[in-house]
N, C-alpha and C positions, 0 to 999 in steps of 0.2 A: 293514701288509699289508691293514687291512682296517678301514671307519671306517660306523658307522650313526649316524644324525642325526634327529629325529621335529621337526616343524615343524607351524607351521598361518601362514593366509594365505587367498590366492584363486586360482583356478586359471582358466582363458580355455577357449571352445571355437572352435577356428584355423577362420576363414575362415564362422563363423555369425554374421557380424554380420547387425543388423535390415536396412540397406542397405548399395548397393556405393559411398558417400559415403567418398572418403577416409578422413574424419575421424571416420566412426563405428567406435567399438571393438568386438572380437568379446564376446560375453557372458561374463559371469563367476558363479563359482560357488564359495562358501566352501569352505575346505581345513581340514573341521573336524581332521582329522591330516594329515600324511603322513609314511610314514616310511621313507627310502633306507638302502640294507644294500648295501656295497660291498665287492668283493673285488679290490685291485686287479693283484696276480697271473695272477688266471685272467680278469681282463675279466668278473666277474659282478658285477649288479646287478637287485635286490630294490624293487621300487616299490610300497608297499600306500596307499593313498589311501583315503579318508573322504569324500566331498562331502555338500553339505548345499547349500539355495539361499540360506538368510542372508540379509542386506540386499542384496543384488540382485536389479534387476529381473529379477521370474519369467516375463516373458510377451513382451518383448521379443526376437526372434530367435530362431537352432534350437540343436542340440545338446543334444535332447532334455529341453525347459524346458517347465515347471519340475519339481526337484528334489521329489516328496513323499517325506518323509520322508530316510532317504540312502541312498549311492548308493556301495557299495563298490567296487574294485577291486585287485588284483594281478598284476603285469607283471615278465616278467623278463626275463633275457639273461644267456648264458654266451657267450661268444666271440660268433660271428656266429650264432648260435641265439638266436630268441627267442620266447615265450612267456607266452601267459596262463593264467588258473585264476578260471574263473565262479564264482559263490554257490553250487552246487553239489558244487565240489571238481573240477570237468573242466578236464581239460589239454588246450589250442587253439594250436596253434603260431599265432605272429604271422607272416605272410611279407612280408618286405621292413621289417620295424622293427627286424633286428637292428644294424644299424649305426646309425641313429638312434638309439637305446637307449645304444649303446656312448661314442656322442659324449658324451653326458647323464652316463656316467663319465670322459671327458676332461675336461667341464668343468667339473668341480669341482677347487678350487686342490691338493688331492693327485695326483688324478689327471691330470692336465695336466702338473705337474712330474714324475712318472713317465714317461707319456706323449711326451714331451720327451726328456728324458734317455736313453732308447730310438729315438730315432729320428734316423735315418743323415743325415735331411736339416735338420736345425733350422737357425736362422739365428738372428741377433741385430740388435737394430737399436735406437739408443737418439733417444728424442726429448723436445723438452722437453714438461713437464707440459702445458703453455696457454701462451698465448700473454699470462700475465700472472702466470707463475711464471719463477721460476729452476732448479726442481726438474726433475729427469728420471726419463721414464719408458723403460725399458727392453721392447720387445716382442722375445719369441719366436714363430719362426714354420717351421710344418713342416707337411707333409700326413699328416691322421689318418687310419688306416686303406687309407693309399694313395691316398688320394682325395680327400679334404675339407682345402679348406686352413682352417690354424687360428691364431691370433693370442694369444698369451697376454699381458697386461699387467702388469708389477711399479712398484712406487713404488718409491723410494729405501730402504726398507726390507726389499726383495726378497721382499714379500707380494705376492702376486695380487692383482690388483684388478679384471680381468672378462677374460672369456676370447668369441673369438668365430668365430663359423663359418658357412659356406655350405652349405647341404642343398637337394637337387632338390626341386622341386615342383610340379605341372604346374602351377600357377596361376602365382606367383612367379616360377618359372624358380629361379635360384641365391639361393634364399631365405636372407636375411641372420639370424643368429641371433647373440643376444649375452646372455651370465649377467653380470652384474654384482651388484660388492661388494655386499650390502645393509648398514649399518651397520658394526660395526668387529669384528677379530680377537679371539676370546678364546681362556683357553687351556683345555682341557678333558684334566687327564691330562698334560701335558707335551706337547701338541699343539695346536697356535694351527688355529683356524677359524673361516670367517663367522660371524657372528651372523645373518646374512640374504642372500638374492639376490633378485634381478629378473632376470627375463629376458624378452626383447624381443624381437618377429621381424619383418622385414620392413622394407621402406622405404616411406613415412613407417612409425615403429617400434610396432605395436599389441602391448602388453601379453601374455605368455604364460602367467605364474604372477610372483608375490610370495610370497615367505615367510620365517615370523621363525623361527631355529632358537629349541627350547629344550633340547635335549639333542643331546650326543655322544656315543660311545663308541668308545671306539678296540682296535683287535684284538677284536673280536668270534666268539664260536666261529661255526660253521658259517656262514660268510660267501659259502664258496666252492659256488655252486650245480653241481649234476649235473643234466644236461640230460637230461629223461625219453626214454626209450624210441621213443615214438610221435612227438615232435618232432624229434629226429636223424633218421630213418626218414624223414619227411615229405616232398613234394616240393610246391610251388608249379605251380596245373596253369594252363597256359595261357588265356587269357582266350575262355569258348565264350559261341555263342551259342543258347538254345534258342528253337526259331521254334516259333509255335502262331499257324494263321491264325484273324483274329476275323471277316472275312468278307470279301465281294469287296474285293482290294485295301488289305484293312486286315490287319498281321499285328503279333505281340505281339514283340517281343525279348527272351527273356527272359534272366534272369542274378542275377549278384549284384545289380543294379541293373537295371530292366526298362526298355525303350525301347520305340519304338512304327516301326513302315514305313508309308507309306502313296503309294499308287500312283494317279496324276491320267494324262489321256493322254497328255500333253508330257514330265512330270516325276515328280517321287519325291519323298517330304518325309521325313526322320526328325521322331521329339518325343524329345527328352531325347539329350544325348551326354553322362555322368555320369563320373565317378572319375578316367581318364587318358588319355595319348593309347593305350596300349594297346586300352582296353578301346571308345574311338574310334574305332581303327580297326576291331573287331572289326565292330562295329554295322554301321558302313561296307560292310563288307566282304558280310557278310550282306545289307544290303539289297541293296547289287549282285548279289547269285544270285536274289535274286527278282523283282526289275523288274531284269530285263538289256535292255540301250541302250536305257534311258529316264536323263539324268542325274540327280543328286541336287540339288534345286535351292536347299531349304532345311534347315535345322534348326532346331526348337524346343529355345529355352530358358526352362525353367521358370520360373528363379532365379540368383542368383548363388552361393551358398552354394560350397563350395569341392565337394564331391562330387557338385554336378551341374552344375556347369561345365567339370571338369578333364578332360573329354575334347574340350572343343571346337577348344582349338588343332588338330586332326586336320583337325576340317573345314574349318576355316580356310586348313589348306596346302592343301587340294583345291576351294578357291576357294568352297566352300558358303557361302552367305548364312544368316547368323547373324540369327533372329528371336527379340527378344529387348523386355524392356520400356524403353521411354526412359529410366528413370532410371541407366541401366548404361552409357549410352555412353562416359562419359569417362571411368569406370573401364576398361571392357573397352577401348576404345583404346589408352590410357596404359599397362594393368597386365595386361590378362588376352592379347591379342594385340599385346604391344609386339615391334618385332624385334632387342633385342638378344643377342646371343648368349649363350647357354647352356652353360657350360663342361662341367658337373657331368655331366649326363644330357642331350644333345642331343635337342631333335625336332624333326621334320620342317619345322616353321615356322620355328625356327629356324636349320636347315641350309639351308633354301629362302626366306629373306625374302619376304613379297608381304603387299599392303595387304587384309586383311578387309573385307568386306560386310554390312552388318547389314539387317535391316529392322524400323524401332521401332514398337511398340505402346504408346501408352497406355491406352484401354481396350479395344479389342480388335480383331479384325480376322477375315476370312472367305478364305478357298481354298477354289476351286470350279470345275469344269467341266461341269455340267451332269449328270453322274454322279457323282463321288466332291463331297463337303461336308468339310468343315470347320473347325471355330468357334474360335478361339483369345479368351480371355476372360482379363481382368485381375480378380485375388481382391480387392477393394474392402475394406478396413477388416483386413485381416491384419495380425497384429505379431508372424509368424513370420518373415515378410520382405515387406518393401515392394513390391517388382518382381514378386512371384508370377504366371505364369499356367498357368489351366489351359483343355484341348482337349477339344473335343465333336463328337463325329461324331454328327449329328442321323440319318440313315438306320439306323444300324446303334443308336442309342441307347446308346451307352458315352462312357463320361467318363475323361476320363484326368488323372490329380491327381500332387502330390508333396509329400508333408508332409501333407497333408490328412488324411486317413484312411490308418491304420497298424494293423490289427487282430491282435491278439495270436492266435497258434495255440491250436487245439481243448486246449480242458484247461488252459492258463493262466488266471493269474488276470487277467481282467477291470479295466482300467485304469478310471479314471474321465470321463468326457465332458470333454476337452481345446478349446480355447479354439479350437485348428484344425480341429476336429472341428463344432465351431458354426459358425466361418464358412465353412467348406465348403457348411451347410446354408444360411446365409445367400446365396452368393454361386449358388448353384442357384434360388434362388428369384426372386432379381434379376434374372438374366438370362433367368428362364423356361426353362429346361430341364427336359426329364424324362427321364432316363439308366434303364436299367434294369440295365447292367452298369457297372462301377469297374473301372479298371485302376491300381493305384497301382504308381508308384518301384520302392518298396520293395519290397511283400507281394504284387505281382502280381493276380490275375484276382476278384473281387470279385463276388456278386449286390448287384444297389442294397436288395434285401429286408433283407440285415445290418446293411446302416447304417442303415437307417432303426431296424429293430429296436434297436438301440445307442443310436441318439438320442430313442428314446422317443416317432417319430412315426409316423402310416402313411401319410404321403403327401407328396410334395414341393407345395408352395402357391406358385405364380406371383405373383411380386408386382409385376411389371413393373419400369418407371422413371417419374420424373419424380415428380411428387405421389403417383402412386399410392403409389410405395416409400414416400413419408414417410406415407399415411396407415396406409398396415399394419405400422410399425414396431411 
């Protein structure tokens, strides 16, 4: 009825790798515990995690690196509810992770064979091992939760041996996920289970978590979670956009994730289309009420990182020219705007095929008509991501970052001067800017007074390029 497992390992952060290079993996970070509490009855599941940064690279890529000290967590899910609980004891409903969540108890070899055995549509299908075996494996196959198709694999032995599945995701599309066997079955109790898994996501397959069990228990008391009060209750609010103009023609987007409008005589530029095609089109949508018939002609892209690209296919179906840094092209062609069809969660690009536009930067580039400026600048020497850029409207004096500066709210505690934090200041000085306001991503509207006060200086120093940068290094 009900099975908790405590492991250690390393855990991946999806879609922060350093570059958008095939071959680079997303960053990883020690799984000094982690321990799953499964009920599988009521479909509830208990996630408490431990991270630590361990021997992996601390400074390469995002997902908030490096690790000081650790870095707790707890995630749950009752049926299609799901939920977190901060350092504080606060309960945050999760919206849209509860069936993600739910899968992550599909696939594990208990619940999968439950899962299974429940469901109207399974199928069987037997194949051989390899093509250098005589052995057969047997797959099962149904749609979890009415929607996700799911693949379970037996040996001749009728153990599990990886289970796997397709989950939406605005980058991927039908993002391929696979838990596989780690190691071999033991029995804990009268109950056979992994000793390990892996699990895989994506095609080519980057790395999502590894972990060696070392404890099971089986029938566990209170396994079965009650969904608090305030997360039953809760509703998912539609994707808004708050507008706050920064001056003629420049206005702020703001949101979970901040974006920028910016209005030329012929055209309209967004900076940043972040998280999904929802919140995509929100932007979208927004800037058209405020430059109405002028088209959108471009969008800036920061980075590749998964939450501030995953709204661009939007602009993509609306023909917008995607300005982005050279090193992304063959990714974003191949992976992030490819037109195969998307079964799971359709959009627009994919219901509508047509060929994306880009316009590539390597270090940097300028939009201008003689009234509105704008400077589009590549972060030199980052190792939160390679492709980074950031934007500067020289007239109005604001800069507008992503990853860069991230300042903690009034009355927290005070982070330590972060590596992005340096090159920020670095890459202001190189290119000779003098910003007096910040607009970041994340934390929105900024005085330049804070950050400098932060980095311990009072004034940005022009270093220009060429010899000059090398002699005032």
């Amino acid at each position: 009825n009900s099975l908790q497992f405590t492991a250690t390992g390393y855990i991946t952060a999806l879609g922060q790798n350093y570059s958008s290079a095939l071959d680079e993996t997303w960053p990883r970070f020690e799984l000094k515990s982690m321990v799953r509490t499964f009920d599988f009855g009521t479909g509830s599941m208990r996630d408490d995690q431990v991270r630590v940064q361990g021997a992996w690279n601390a400074t390469r890529g995002g997902g908030q690196r490096p690790i000081v000290g650790e870095r707790r967590s707890s995630q749950f899910v009752s049926g299609r509810y799901a939920w977190n609980v901060n350092a504080q004891g606060a309960v945050q409903p999760a919206f849209g992770q509860g069936d993600l969540r739910e899968l992550e108890l599909i696939m594990t070899p208990i619940g999968f064979v439950k899962a299974a055995m429940a469901a109207p549509d399974a199928t069987v299908s037997i194949y051989p091992e390899s093509s250098r075996s005589t052995r057969k494996a047997t797959v099962v196959s149904f749609k979890a939760l009415g929607k996700y198709p799911v693949n379970g694999w037996f040996n001749e032995d009728h153990l599990v041996t990886k289970v796997q599945t397709w989950l939406p995701n605005p980058i991927l599309g039908d993002m391929f996920v696979e838990t596989r066997l780690r190691g071999e079955y033991k029995d804990y109790g009268g109950v056979k289970f992994p000793t390990g898994f892996h699990q895989s996501i994506g095609v080519p397959p980057h790395p999502s978590y590894d972990i060696q069990i070392s404890d099971v228990k089986v029938n566990v008391p209170d396994a079965a979670l009650q969904v608090p009060d305030n997360v039953r209750q809760a509703q998912a609010q539609p994707a808004r956009v708050a507008t706050r103009q920064m001056g003629p023609g420049v206005w702020l987007l703001g949101g979970p994730y901040n974006s920028m409008a910016v209005e030329f005589k012929d055209y309209a530029v967004i900076v940043e289309g972040p998280m999904d095609q929802e919140r995509g089109e929100a932007v979208i949508a927004e800037t058209r009420r405020l430059i109405p018939n002028k088209p959108i002609r471009y969008v800036v892209n920061t980075h590749h990182h998964f939450d501030h690209s995953g709204g661009l296919r939007a602009f993509g179906a609306d023909d917008i020219i995607v300005i982005t840094h050279e090193s992304n092209f063959n990714y974003y062609e191949g992976v992030v705007f490819d037109l195969r069809p998307r079964m799971i969660e359709p959009d627009r690009l994919s219901l509508a095929p047509r060929q994306v536009h880009y316009q590539l930067v390597k270090e940097g580039m300028t939009l201008g008509d003689g009234d509105q400026e704008m400077q589009i600048f590549h972060a030199d020497q980052l190792e939160h991501a390679e492709d980074m850029l950031f934007v500067y409207f020289p007239k109005l004096k604001i800069v507008y970052e992503a990853d860069l500066y991230n300042p903690v709210p009034p009355g927290a505690p005070q982070p330590p001067i972060s590596a992005q934090n340096m090159n920020f200041l670095y890459n202001m000085e190189r290119v000779g800017i003098q910003p007096e306001t910040i607009v970041s991503t994340h934390t929105g509207v900024h005085p330049m007074s804070d950050y400098l006060k932060f980095m311990g200086v009072d004034r940005i120093v022009s270093r220009g390029g060429g010899l000059n940068a090398a002699l005032n290094q």
